[in-house]
N, C-alpha and C positions, 0 to 999 in steps of 0.2 A: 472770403477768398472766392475769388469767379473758378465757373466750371471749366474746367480740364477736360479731356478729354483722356485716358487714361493709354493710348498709340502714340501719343504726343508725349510721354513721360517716357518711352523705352530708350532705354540709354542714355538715359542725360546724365549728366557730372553734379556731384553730391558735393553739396562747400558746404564749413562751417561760418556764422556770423560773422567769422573773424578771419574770415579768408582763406583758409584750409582744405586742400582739396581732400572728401574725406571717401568716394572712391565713385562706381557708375550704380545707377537703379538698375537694377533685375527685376525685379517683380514687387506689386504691391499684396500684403497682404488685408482681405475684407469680411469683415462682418455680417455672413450672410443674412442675419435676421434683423440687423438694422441696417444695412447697407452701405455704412459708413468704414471708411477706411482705417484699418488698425496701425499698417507698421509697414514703412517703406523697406524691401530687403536688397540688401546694397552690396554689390563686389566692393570688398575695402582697395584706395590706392595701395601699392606695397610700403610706403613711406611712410601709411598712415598708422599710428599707435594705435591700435584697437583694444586696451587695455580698459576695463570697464566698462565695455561697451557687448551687448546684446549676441551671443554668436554662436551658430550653428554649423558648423564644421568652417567652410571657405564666407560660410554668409554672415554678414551682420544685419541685425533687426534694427531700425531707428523708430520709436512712435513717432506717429504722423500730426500729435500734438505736438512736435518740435518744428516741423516744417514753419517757417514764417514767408516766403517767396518760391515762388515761380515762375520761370522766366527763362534765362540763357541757359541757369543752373538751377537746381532745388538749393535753396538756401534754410538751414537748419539750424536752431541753435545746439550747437555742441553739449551746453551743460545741459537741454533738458532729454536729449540723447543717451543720457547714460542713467540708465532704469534696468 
C-alpha cells in the first residue's frame, strides 16, 4: 500500500468489500514502538449492524489488517473485521 498521509484519512466513509456503508474514520489507532498502525476507529453508520464487531461504547475498532483500499473510501474486508 502507498503512504497515506494520515489528515487525508479524517472523515472518510468506511465500506465493506461488498458495498456496505459501514460508518466515518475517527481516529486511528498506533503502535508506538513499532509505528505501524493497529485498528482504524470508526463512527458506525446507524444502519450499520455492528454485531460482532470490535466496540467501545459509540466506537468501533476495525484492524488495519482488514483495510484492502484507499481511495474515495477505506475499503475493508468485512469478514476480517470481526476479531
Amino acid at each position: 500500500m502507498s503512504v497515506i498521509l494520515s489528515r487525508n484519512l479524517s472523515r472518510k466513509k468506511v465500506m465493506s468489500n461488498d458495498g456496505m456503508v459501514i460508518g466515518t474514520l475517527r481516529n486511528v489507532m498506533v503502535d508506538f514502538d513499532t509505528g505501524q498502525v493497529v485498528d482504524l476507529i470508526v463512527v458506525p453508520d446507524p444502519n450499520f449492524n455492528v454485531e460482532g464487531f470490535r466496540m467501545d461504547g459509540e466506537r468501533m475498532f476495525i484492524p488495519f489488517e482488514a483495510v484492502k483500499d484507499i481511495k474515495d473510501y477505506i475499503v475493508v474486508d468485512r469478514y476480517l473485521s470481526k476479531k
